[in-house]
mmJSON file of the N, C-alpha and C atoms, coordinates in Angstrom:
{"data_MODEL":{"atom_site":{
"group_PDB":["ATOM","ATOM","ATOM","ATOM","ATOM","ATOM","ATOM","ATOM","ATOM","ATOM","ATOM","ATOM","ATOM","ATOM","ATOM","ATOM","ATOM","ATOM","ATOM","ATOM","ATOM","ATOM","ATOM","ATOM","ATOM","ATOM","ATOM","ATOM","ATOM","ATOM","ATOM","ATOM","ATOM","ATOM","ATOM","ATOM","ATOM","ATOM","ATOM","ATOM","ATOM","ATOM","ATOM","ATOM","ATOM","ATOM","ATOM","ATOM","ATOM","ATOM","ATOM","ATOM","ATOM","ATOM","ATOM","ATOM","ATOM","ATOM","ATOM","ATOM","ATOM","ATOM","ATOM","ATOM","ATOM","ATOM","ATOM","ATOM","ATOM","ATOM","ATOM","ATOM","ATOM","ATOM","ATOM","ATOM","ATOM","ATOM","ATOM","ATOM","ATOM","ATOM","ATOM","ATOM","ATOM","ATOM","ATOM","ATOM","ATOM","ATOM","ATOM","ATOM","ATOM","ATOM","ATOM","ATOM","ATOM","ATOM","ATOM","ATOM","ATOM","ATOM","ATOM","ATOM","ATOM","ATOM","ATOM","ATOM","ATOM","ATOM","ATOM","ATOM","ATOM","ATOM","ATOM","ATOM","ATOM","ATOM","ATOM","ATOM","ATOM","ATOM","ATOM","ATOM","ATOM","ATOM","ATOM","ATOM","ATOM","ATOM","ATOM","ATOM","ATOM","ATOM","ATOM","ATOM","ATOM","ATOM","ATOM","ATOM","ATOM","ATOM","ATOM","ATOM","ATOM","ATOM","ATOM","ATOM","ATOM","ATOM","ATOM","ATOM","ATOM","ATOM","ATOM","ATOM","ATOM","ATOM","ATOM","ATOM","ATOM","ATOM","ATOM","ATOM","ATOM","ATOM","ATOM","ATOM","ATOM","ATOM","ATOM","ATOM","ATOM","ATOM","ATOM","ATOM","ATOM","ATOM","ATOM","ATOM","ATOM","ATOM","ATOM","ATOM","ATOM","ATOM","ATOM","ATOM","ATOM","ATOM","ATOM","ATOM","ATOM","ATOM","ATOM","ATOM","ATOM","ATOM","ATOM","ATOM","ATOM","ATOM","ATOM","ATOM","ATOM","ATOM","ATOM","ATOM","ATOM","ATOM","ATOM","ATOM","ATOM","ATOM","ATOM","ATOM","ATOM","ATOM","ATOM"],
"id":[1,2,3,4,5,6,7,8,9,10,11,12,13,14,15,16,17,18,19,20,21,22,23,24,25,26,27,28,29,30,31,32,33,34,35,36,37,38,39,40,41,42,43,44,45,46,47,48,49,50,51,52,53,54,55,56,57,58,59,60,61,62,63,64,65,66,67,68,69,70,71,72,73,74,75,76,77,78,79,80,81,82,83,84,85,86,87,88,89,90,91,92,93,94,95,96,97,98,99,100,101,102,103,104,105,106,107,108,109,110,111,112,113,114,115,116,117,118,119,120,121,122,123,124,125,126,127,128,129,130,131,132,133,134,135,136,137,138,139,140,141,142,143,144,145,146,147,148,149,150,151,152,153,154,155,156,157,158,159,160,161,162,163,164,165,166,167,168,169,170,171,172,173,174,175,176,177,178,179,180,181,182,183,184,185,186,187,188,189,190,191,192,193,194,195,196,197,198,199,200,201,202,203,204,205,206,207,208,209,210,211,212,213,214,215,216,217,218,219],
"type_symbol":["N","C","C","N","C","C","N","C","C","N","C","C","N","C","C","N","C","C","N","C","C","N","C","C","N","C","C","N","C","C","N","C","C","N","C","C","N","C","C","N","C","C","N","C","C","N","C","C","N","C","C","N","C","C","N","C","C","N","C","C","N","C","C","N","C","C","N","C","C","N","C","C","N","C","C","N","C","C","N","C","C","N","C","C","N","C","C","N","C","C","N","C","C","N","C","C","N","C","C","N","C","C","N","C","C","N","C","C","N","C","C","N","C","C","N","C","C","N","C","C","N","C","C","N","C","C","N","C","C","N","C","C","N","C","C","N","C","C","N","C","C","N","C","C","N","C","C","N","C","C","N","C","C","N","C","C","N","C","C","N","C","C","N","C","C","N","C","C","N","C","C","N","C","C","N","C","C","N","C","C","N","C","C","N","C","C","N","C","C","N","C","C","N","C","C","N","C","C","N","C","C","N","C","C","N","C","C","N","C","C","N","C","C","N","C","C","N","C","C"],
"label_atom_id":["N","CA","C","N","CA","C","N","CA","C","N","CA","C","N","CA","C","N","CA","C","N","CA","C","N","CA","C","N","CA","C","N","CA","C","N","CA","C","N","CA","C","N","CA","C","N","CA","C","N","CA","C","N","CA","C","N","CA","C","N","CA","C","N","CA","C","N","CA","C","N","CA","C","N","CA","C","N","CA","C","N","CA","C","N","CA","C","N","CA","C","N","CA","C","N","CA","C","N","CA","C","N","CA","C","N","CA","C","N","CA","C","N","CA","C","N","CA","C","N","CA","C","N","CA","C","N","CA","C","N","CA","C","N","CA","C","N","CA","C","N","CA","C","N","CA","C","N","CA","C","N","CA","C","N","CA","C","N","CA","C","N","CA","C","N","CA","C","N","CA","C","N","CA","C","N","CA","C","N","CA","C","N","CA","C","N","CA","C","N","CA","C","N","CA","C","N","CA","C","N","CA","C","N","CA","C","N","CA","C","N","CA","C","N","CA","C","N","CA","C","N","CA","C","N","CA","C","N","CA","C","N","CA","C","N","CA","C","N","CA","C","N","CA","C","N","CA","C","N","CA","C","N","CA","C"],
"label_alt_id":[null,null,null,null,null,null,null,null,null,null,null,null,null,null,null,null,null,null,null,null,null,null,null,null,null,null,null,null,null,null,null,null,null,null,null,null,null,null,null,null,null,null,null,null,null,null,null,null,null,null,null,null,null,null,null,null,null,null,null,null,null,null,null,null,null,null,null,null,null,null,null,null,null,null,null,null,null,null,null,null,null,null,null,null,null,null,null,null,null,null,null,null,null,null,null,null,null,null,null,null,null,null,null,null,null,null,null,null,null,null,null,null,null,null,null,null,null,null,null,null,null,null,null,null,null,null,null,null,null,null,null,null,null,null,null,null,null,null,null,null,null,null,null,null,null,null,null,null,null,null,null,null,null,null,null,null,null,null,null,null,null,null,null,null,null,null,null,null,null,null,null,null,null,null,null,null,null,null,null,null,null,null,null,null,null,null,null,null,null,null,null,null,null,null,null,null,null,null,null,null,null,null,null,null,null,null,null,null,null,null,null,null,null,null,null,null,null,null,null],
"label_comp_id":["UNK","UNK","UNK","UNK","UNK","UNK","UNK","UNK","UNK","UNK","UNK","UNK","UNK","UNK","UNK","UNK","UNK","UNK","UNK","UNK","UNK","UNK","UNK","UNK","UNK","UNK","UNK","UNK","UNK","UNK","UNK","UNK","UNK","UNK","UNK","UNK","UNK","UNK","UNK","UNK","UNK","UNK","UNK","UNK","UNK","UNK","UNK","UNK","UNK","UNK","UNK","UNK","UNK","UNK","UNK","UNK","UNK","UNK","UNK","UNK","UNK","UNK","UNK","UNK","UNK","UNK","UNK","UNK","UNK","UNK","UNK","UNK","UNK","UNK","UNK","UNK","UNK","UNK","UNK","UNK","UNK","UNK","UNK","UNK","UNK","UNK","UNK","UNK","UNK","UNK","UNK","UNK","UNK","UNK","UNK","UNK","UNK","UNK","UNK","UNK","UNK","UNK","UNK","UNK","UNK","UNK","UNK","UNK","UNK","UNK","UNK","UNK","UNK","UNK","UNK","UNK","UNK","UNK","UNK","UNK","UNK","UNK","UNK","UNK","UNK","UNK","UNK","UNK","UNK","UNK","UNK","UNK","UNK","UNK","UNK","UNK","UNK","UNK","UNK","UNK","UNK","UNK","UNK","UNK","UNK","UNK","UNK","UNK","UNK","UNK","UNK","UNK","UNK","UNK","UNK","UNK","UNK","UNK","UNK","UNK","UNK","UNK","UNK","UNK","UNK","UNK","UNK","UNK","UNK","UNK","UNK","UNK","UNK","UNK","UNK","UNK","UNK","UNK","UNK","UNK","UNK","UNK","UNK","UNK","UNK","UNK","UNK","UNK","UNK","UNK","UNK","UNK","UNK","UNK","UNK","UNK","UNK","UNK","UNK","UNK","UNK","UNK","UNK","UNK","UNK","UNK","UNK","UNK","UNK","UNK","UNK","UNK","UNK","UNK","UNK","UNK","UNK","UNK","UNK"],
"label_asym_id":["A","A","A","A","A","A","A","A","A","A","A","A","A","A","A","A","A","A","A","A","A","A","A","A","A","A","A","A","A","A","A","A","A","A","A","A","A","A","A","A","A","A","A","A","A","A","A","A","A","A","A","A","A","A","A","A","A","A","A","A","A","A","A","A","A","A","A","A","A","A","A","A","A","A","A","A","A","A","A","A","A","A","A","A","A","A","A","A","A","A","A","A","A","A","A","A","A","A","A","A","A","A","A","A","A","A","A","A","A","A","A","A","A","A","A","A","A","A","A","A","A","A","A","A","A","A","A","A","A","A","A","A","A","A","A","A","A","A","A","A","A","A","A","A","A","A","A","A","A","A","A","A","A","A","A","A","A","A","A","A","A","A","A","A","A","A","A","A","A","A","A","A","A","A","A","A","A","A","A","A","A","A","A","A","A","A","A","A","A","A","A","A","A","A","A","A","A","A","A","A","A","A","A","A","A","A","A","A","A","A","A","A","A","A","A","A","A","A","A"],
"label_entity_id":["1","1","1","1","1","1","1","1","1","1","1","1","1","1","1","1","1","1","1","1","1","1","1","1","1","1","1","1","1","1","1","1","1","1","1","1","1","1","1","1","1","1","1","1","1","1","1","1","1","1","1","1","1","1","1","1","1","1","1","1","1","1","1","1","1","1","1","1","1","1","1","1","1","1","1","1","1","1","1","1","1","1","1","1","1","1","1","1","1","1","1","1","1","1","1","1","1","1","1","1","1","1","1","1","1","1","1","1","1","1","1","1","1","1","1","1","1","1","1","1","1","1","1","1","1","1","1","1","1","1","1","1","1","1","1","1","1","1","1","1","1","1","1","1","1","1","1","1","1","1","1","1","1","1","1","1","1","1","1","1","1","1","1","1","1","1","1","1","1","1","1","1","1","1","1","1","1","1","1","1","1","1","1","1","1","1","1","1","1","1","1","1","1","1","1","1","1","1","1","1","1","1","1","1","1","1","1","1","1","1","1","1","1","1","1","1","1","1","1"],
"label_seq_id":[1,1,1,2,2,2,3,3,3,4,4,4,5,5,5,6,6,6,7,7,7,8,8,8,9,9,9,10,10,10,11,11,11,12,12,12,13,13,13,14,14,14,15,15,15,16,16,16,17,17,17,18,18,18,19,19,19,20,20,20,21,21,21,22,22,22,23,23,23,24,24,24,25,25,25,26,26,26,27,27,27,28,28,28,29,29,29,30,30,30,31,31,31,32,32,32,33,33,33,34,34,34,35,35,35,36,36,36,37,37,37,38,38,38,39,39,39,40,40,40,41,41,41,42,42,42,43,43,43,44,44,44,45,45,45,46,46,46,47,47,47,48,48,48,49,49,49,50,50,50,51,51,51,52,52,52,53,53,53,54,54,54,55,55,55,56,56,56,57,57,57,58,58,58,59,59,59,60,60,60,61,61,61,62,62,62,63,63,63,64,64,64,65,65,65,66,66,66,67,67,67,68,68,68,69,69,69,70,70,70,71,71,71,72,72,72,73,73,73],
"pdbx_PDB_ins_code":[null,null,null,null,null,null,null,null,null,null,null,null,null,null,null,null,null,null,null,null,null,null,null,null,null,null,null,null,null,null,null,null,null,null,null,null,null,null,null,null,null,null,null,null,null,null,null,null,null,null,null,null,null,null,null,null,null,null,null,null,null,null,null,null,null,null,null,null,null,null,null,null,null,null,null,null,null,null,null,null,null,null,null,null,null,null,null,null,null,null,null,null,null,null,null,null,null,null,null,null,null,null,null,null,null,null,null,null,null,null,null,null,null,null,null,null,null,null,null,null,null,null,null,null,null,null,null,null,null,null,null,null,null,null,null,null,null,null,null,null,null,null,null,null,null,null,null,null,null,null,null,null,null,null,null,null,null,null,null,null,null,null,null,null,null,null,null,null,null,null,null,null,null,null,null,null,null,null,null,null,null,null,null,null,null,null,null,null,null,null,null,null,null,null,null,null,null,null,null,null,null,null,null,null,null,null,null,null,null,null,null,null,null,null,null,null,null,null,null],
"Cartn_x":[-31.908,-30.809,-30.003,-30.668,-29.736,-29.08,-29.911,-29.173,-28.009,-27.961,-26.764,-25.455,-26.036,-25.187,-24.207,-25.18,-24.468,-23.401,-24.194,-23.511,-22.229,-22.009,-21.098,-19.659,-20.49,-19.705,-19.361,-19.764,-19.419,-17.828,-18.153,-16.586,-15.719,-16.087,-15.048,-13.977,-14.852,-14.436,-13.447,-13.974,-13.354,-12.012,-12.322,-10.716,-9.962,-10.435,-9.306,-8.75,-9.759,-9.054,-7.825,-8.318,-7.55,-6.157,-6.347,-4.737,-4.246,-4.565,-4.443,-3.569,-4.294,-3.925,-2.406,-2.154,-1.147,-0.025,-0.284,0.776,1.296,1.311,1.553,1.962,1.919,2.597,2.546,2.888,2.614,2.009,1.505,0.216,1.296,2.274,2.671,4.403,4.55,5.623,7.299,8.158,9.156,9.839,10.792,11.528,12.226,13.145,13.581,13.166,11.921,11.132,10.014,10.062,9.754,10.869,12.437,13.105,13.564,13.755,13.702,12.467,11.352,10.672,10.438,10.903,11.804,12.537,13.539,14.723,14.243,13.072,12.807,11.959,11.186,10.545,10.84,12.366,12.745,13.676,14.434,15.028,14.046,12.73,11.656,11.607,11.635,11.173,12.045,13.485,14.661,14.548,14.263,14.42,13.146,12.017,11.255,11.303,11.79,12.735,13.256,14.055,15.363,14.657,13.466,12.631,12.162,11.496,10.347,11.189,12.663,13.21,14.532,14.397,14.825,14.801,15.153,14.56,13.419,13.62,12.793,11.177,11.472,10.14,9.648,10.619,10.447,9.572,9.984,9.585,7.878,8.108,6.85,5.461,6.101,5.025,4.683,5.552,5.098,4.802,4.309,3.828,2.461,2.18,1.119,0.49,0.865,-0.005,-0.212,0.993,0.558,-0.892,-0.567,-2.418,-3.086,-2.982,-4.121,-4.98,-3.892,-4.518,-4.8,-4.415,-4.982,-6.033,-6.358,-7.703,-8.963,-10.077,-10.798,-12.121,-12.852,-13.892,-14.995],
"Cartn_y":[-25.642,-26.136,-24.972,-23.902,-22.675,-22.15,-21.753,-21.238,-21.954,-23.368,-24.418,-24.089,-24.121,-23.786,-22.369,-21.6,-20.326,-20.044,-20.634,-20.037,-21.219,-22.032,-22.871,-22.505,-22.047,-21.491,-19.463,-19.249,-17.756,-18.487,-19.478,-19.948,-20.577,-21.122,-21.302,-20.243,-18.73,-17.537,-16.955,-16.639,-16.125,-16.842,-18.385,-19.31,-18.899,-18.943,-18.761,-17.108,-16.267,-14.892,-14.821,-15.239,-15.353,-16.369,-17.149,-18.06,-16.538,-16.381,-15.385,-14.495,-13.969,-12.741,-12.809,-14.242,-15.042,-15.417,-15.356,-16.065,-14.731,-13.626,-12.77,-12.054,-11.995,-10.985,-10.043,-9.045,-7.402,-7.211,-5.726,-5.247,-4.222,-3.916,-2.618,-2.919,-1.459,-1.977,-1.445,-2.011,-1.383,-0.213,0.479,2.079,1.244,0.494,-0.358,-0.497,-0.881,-1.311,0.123,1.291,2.495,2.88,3.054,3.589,2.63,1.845,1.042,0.853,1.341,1.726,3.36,4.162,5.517,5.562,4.831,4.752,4.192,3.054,2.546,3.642,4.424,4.932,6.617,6.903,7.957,7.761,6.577,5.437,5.741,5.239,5.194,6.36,7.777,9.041,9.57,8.956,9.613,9.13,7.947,6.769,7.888,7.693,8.017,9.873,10.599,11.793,12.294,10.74,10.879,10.755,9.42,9.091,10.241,11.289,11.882,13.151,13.35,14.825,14.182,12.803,12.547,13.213,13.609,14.325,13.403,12.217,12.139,12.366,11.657,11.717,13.003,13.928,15.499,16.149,15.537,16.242,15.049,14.091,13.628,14.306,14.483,14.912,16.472,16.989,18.587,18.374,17.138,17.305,16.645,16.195,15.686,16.598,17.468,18.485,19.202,19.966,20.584,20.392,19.229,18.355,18.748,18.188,18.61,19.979,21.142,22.308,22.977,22.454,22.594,21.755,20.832,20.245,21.032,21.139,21.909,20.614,21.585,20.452,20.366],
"Cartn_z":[17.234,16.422,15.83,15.652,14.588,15.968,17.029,17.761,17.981,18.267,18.558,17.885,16.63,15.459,15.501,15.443,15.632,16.798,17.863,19.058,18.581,18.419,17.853,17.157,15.836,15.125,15.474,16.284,16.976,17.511,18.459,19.09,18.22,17.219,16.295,15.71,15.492,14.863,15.977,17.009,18.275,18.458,18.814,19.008,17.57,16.359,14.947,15.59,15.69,15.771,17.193,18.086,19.378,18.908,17.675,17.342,16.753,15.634,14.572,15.396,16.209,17.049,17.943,18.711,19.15,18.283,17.219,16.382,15.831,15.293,14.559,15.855,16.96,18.432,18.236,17.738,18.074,16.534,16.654,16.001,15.297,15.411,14.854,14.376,13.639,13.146,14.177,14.453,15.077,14.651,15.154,14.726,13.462,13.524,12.522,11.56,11.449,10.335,9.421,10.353,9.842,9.314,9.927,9.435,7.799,7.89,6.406,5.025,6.034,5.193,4.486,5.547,4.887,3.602,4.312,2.715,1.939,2.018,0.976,-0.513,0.056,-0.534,-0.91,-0.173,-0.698,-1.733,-1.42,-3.096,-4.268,-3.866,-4.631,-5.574,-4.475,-5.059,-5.928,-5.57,-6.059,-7.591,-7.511,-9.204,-9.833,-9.218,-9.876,-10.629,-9.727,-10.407,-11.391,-11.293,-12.164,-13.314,-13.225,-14.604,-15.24,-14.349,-14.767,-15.671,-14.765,-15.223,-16.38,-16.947,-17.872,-19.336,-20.158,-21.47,-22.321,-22.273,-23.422,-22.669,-21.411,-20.512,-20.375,-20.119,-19.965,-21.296,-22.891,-23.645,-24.049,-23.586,-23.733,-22.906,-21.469,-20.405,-21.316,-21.757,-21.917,-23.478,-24.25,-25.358,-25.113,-24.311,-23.382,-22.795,-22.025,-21.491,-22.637,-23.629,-24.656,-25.584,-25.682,-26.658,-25.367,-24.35,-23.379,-23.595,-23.644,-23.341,-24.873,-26.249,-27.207,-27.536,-26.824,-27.597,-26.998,-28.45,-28.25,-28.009,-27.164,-26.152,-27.555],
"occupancy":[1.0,1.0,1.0,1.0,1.0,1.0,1.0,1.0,1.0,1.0,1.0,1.0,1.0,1.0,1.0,1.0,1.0,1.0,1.0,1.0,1.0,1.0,1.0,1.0,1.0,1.0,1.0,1.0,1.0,1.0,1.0,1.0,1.0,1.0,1.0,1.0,1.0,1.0,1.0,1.0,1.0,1.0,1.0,1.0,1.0,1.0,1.0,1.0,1.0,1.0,1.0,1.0,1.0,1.0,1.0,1.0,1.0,1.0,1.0,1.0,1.0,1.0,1.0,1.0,1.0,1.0,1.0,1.0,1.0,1.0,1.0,1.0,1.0,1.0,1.0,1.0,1.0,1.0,1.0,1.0,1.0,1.0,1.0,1.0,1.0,1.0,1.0,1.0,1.0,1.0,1.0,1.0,1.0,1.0,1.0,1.0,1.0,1.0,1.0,1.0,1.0,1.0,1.0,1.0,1.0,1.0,1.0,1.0,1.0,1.0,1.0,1.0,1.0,1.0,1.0,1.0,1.0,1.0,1.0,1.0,1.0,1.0,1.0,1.0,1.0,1.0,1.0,1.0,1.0,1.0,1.0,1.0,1.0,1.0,1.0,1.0,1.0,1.0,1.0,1.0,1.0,1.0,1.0,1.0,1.0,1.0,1.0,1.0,1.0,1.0,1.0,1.0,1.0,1.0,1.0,1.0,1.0,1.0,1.0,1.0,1.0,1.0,1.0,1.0,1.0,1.0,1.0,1.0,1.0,1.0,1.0,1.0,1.0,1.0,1.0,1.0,1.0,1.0,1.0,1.0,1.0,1.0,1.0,1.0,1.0,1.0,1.0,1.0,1.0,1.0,1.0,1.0,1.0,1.0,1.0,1.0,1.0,1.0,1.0,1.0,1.0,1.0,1.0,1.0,1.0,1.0,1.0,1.0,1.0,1.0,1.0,1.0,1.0,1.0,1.0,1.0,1.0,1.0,1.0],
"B_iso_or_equiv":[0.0,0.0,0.0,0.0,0.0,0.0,0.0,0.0,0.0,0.0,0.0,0.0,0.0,0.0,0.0,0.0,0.0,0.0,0.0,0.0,0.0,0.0,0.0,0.0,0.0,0.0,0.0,0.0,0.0,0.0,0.0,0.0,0.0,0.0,0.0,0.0,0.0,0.0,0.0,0.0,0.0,0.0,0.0,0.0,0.0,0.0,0.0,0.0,0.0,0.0,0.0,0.0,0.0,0.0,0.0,0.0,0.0,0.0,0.0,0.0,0.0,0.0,0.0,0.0,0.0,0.0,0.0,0.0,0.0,0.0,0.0,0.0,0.0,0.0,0.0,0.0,0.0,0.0,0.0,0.0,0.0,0.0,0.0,0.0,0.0,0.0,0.0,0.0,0.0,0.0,0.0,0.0,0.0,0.0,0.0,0.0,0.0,0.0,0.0,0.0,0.0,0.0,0.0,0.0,0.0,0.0,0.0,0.0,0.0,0.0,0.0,0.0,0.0,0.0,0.0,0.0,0.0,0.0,0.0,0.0,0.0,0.0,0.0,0.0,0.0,0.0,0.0,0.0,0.0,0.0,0.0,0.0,0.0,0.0,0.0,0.0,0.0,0.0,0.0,0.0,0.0,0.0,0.0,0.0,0.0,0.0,0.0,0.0,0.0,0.0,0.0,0.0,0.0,0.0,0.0,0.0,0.0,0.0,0.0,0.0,0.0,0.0,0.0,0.0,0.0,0.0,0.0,0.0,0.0,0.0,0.0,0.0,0.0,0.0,0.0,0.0,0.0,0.0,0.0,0.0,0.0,0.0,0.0,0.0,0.0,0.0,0.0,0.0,0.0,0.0,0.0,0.0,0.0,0.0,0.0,0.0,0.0,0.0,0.0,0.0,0.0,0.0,0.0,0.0,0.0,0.0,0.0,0.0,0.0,0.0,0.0,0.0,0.0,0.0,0.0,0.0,0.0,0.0,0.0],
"pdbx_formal_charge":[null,null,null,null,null,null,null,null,null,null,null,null,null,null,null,null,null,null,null,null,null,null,null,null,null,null,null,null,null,null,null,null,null,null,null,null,null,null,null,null,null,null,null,null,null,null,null,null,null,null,null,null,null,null,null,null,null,null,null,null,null,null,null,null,null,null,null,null,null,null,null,null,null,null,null,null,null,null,null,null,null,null,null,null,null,null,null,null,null,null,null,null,null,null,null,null,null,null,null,null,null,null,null,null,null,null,null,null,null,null,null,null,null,null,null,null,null,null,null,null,null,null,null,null,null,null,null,null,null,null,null,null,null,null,null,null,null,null,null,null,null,null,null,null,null,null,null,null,null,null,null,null,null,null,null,null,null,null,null,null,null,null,null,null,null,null,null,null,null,null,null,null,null,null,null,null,null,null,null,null,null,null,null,null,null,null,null,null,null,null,null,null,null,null,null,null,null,null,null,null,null,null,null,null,null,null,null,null,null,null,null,null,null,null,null,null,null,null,null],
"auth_seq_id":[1,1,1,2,2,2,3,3,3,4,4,4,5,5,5,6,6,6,7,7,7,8,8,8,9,9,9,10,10,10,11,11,11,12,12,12,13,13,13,14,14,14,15,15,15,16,16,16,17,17,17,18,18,18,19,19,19,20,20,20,21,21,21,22,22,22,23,23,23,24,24,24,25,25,25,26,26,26,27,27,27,28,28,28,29,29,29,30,30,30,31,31,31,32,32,32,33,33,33,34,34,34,35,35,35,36,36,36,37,37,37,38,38,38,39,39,39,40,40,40,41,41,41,42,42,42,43,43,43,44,44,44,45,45,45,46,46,46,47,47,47,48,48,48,49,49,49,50,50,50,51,51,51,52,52,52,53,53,53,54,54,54,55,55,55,56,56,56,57,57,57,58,58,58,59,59,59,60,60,60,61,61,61,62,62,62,63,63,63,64,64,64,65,65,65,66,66,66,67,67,67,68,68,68,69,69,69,70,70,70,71,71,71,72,72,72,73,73,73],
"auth_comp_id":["UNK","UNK","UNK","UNK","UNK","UNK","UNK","UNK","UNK","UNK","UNK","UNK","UNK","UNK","UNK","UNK","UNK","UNK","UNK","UNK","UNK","UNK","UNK","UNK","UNK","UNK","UNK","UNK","UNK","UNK","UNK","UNK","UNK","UNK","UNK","UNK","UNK","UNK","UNK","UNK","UNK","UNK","UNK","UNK","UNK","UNK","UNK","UNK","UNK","UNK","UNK","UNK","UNK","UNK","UNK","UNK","UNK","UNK","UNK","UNK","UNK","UNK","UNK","UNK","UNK","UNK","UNK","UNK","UNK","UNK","UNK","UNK","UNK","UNK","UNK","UNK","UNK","UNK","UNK","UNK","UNK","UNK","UNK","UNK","UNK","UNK","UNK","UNK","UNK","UNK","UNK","UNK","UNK","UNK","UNK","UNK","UNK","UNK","UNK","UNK","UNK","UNK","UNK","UNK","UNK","UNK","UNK","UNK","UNK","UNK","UNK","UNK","UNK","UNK","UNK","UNK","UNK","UNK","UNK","UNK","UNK","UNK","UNK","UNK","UNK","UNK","UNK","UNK","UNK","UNK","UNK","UNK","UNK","UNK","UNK","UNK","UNK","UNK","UNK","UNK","UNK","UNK","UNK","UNK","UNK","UNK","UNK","UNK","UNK","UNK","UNK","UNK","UNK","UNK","UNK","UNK","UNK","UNK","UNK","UNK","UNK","UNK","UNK","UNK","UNK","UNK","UNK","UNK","UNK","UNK","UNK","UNK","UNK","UNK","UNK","UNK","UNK","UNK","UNK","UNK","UNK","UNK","UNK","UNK","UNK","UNK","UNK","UNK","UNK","UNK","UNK","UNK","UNK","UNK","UNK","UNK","UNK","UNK","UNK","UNK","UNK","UNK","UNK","UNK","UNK","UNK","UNK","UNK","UNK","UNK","UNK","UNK","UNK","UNK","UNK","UNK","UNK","UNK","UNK"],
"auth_asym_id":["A","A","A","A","A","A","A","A","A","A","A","A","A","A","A","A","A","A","A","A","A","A","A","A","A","A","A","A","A","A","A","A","A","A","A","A","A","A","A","A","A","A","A","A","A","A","A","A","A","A","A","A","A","A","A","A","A","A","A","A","A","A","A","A","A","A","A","A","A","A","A","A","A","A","A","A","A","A","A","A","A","A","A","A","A","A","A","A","A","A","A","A","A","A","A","A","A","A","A","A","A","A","A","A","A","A","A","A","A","A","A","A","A","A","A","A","A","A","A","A","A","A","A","A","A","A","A","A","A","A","A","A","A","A","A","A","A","A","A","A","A","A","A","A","A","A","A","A","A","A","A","A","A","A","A","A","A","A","A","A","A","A","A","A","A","A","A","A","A","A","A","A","A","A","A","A","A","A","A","A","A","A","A","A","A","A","A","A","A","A","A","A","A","A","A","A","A","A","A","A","A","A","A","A","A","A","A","A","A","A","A","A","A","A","A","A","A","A","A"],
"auth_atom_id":["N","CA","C","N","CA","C","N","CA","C","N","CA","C","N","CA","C","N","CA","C","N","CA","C","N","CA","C","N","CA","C","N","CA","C","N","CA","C","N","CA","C","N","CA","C","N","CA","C","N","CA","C","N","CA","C","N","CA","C","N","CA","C","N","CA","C","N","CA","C","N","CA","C","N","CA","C","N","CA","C","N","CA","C","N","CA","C","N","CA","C","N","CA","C","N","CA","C","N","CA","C","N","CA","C","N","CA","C","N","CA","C","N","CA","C","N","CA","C","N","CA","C","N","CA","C","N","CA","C","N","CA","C","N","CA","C","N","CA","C","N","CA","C","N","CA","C","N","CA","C","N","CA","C","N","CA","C","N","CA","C","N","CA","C","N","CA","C","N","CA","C","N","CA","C","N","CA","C","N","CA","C","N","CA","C","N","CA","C","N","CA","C","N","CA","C","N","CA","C","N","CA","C","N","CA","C","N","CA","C","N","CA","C","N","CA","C","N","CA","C","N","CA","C","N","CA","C","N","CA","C","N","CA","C","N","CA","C","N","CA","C","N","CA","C","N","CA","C","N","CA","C","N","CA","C"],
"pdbx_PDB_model_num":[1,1,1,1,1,1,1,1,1,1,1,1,1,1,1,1,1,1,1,1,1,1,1,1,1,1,1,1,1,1,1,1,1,1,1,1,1,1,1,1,1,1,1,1,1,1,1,1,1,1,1,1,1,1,1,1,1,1,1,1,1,1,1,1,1,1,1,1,1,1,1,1,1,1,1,1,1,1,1,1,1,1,1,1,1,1,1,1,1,1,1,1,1,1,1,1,1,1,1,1,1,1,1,1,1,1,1,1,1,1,1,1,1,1,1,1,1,1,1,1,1,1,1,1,1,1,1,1,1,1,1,1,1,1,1,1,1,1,1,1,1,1,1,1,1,1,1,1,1,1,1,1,1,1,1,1,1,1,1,1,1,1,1,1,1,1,1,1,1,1,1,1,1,1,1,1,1,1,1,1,1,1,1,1,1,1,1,1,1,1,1,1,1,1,1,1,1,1,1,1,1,1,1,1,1,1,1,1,1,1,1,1,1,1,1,1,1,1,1]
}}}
């Protein structure tokens, strides 16, 4: 009976992965879809930049490291 079972439910897993696999068609992403994901994340780097080399952010990060490297252990 377990064997029944198993071997059973083994083909249940196999047929879901073999739909799975059919329905979604290719495995990878197109030049298209790299190149948009490029810009997306050099947008990203640029915002995030702008945040970091902002002043108030600027004088927070370096009053932040400052405590860092004066606190005594």
């Amino acid at each position: 009976m377990y064997k029944a079972m198993r071997a059973r439910m083994g083909a249940v897993v196999v047929r879901t992965m073999c739909r799975v696999r059919s329905v979604r068609g290719d495995d990878g992403m197109v030049t298209s879809e790299y190149a948009m994901g490029i810009v997306a994340a050099v947008a990203f780097a640029v915002v995030l930049y702008k945040v970091v080399t902002s002043g108030a952010v600027s004088a927070e990060l370096q009053a932040i490291v400052k405590r860092a490297l004066d606190a005594k252990a």
